[in-house]
N, C-alpha and C positions, 0 to 999 in steps of 0.2 A: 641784739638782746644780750646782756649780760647776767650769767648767771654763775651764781655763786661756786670757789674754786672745785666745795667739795664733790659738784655731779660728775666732776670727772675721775673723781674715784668709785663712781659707782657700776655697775656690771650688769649682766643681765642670766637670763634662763635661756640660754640657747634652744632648748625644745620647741619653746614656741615661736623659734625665727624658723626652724626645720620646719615645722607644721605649716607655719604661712606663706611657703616654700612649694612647699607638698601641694598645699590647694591651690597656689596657683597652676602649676602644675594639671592635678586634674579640670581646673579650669580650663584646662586647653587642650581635653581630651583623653588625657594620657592616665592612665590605671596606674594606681600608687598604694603599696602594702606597708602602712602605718608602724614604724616598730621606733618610733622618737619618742614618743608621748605617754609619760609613764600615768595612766589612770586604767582601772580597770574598763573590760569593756562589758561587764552587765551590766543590766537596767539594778535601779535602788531598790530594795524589795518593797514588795507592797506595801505591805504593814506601817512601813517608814513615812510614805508617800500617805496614806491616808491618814495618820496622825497629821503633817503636816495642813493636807485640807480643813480636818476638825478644828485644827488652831487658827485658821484662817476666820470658819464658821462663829470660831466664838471669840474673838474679837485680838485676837495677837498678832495687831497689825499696828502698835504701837511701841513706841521704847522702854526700851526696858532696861535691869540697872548697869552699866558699863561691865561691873564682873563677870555679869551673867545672870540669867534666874536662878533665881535660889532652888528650886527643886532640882534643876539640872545641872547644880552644883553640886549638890548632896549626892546626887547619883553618880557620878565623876569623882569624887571622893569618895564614896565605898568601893566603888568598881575599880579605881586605879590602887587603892590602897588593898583591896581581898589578893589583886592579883599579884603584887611585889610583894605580899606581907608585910605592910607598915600599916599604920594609923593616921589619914588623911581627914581634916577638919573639909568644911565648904567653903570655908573660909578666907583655903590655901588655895582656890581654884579660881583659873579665871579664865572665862571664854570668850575664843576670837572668832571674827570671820574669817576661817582657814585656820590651817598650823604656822604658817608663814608668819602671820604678826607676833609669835611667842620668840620667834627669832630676832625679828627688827626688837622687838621693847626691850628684851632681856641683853642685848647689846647695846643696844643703846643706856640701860639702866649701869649696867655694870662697867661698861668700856667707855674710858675718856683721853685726852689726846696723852698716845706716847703707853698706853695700856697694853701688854701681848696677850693675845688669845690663841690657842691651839687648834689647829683646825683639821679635818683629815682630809688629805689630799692622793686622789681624786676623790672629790665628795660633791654634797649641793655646793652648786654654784654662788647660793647666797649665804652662805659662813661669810664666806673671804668677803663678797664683796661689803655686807653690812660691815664686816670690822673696819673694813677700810673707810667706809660712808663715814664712823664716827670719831675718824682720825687715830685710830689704831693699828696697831700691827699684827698683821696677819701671821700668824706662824705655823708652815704646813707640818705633818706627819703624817711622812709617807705609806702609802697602804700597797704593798707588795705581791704580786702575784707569785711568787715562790713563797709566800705565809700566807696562802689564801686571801690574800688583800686583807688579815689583821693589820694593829699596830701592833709595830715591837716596844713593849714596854717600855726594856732599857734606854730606845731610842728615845723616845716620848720623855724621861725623867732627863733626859741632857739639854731638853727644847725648853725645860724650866727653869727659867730665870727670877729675879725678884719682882719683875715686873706680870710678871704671868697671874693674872687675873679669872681666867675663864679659858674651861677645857671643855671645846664639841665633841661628841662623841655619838656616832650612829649607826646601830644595831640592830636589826639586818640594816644594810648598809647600801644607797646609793650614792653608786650607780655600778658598785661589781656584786654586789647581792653576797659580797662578804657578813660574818656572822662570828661577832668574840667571843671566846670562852669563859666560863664561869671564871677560869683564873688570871684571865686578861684581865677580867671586871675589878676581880677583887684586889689585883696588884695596885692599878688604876684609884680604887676608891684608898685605897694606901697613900700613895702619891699626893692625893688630893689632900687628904685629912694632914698628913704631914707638912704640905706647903702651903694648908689654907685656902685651896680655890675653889673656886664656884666652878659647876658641870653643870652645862645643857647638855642634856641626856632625851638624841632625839628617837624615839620609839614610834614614827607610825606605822612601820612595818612589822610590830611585832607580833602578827595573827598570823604574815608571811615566815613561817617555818615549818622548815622541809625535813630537818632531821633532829629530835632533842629538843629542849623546851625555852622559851626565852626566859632569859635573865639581865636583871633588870637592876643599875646601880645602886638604885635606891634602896633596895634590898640587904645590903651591907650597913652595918653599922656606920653612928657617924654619917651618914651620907646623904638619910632625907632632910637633914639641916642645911645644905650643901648645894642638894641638886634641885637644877629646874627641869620638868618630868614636860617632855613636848609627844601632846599626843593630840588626836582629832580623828573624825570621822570618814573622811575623803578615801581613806583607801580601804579600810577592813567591811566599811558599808557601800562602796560605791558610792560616794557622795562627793566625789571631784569639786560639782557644781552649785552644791550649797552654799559651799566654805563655812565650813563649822572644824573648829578647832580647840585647842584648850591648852592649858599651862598650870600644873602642880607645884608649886611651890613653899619656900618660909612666909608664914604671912605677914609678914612686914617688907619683903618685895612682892608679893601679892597685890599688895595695896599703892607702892608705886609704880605698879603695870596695869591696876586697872586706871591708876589717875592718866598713862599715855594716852591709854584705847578711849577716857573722856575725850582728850586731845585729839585723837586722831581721826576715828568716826564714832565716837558716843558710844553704841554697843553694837552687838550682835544681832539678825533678826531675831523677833522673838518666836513665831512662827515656826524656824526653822528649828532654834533651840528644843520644840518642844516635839517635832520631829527628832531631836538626835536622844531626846529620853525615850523615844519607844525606840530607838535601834540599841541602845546599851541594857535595855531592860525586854524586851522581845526576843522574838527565834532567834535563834543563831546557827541556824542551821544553813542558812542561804551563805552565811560566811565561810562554813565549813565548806560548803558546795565546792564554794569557788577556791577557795586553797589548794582541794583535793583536783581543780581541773588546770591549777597552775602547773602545779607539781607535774603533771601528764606534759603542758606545754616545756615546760623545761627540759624536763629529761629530751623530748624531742628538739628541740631548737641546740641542745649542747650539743648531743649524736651530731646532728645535721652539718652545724659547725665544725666539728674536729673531721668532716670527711671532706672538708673545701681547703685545697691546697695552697699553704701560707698560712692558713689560720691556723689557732690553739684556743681552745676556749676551758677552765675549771669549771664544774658544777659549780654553782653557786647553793649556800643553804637555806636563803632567805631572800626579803622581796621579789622581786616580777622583773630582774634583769640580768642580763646575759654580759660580760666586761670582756670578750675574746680577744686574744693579742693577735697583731696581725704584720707585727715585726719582718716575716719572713716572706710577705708578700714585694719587699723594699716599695711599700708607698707608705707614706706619714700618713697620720691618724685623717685631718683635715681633709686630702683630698683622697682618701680612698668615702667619707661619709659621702661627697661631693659626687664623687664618680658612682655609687649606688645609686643616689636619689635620680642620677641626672639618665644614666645610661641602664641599669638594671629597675627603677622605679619601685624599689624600697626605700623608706626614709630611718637613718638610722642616726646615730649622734658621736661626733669625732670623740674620745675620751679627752681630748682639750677644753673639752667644755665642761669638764671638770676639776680642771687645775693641769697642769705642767705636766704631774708626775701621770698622768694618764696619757700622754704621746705612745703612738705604738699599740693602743688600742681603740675600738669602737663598745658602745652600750648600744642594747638591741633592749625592746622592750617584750615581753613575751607575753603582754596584757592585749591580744589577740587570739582571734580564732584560732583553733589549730589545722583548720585547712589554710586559710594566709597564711601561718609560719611555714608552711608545707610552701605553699607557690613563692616565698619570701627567700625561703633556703634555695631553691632551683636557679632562682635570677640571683640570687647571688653569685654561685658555682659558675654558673654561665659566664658574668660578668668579672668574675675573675680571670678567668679560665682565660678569657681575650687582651688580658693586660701583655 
């Protein structure tokens, strides 16, 4: 079979080779404490779930328009625009199955061969690799564990070149659960206004914070013309498995990312869509829930860490992950994940699998029980302890 040069620039989500890893594994017996796999682990709240069946009942099992429904457009654009402070049309919205597709269109739309993108490294996995899929160049900026895994501004304004087209940026951040400051933001949206570039500004983790309130690019002048706003329902509702997502944007890229998702799969369920207007329009109290029972998983999973010999782990202020450097154990990132999953039966994820500049460390997820992080943290100790 011959296939075209470009699949082999393209990468993957190492999480879900860990996971497929992991179950074979307990296929074979063997007890395995889940900390690769970044989704919450409650059930979706009810409320959600029976909206969903109602839509079923009364007939939203049909297609519906590539943007999205129009109602749970409108709802998407007040609620993302009440909470940045801008003024968002429905117009500028468009919804995906998942957050993922706001990445693939919005690089693909913007990025063409010989284009540079900025990306943050270690980050998701699929920045780098979409830039690369559309023959672009990838350009990291390093996220540092002596700055809390920010970026340094000044660094970032030297990775600017004429060609620089498009600056990722994500806040709370995976996979160190780093979290930029209003004047990181505002230097950034400086940067941007001054060279011109377009910002995917990824936010699904912004209900994940631990200390101070998010801030959000678009919020700066100049910037909601600028930025594309990546947000969805998978993590702040528990909805991993819907895939409902969405993309705020200018709506004249609005309109050539909804003409991709024509191209790509037509639309969204509708069903689902009309499940994701009663989670942005219903309690929100099940959200808080879980925030407040992160926050408890955290604080326990960092303690646990900084008392296992080699490890160093910072709190993190945002999302559901743990980045601990493990420099001083003298094993590389790759086979210290290896040596957990295989010999202690935790599954956790090398920080290579989020670019280069993460060697030297591992991401744990702490979107578990807090009796697993408890037996999670013990077999870890243990299995250091034997190196």
């Amino acid at each position: 079979m011959r296939l075209a040069s470009r699949m082999d620039r393209l990468g993957t989500e190492t999480a879900f080779v860990v996971l497929a890893k992991a179950r074979a594994l307990e296929a074979q017996g063997r007890d395995i404490v889940h900390l690769e796999i970044g989704e919450p682990d409650f059930d979706t709240p009810t409320h959600i779930i029976e909206a969903a069946v109602t839509a079923l009942y009364k007939g939203y099992t049909h297609y519906g328009p590539s943007a999205g429904l129009p109602e749970l457009r409108a709802v998407i654009a007040e609620q993302a625009g009440k909470e940045r402070g801008v003024t968002y049309k429905p117009e500028q919205v468009v919804v995906t199955p998942g957050a993922k597709p706001i990445m693939f269109y919005t690089i693909m739309a913007l990025i063409g061969e010989g284009d540079e993108a900025i990306y943050p490294n270690p980050g998701f996995p699929i920045y780098e690799s979409m830039i690369n899929f559309m023959g672009g160049k990838a350009v990291p900026i390093p996220l540092r564990e002596e700055n809390d895994f920010r970026l340094d501004v000044r660094e970032l304004e030297s990775l600017i070149t004429p060609k620089t087209r498009l600056i990722i940026l994500n806040s709370p951040q995976n996979p160190t659960g780093g979290v930029l400051t209003r004047s990181d933001i505002e230097a950034i949206a400086r940067l941007a206004i001054e060279h011109d570039i377009m910002v995917l500004s990824d936010e699904v983790y912004k209900r994940f914070i631990y200390e101070g309130d998010h801030v959000s690019i678009v919020s700066f002048p100049g910037m909601p013309e600028r930025t594309i706003l990546l947000d969805g329902h998978s993590k702040s509702y528990a909805m991993t498995g819907w895939r409902l997502g969405y993309g705020v944007m200018p709506v004249e890229l609005a309109g050539h990312i909804a003409t991709l998702q024509t191209n790509a799969v037509s639309c969204t369920a509708t069903f689902i869509q009309r499940a994701g207007i009663a989670a942005l329009t219903g309690p929100q109290e099940p959200v808080r829930m879980m925030v407040d029972e992160f926050k408890r998983r955290r604080d326990l999973i960092v303690n646990g860490l900084n008392r296992i010999k080699g490890f160093r782990c910072r709190m993190p202020k945002g999302a559901f992950y743990v980045f601990p450097n493990i420099t001083d154990t003298g094993k590389d990132a790759r086979f210290m994940a290896d040596y957990l999953l295989n010999e202690a039966g935790v599954a956790v994820l090398s920080g290579t699998a989020f670019g280069s500049y993460g060697e030297g460390f591992l991401r744990l997820s702490y979107a578990n029980s807090y009796v697993n992080i408890e037996k999670a943290l013990d077999r870890i100790a243990q299995a250091v302890a034997r190196l």
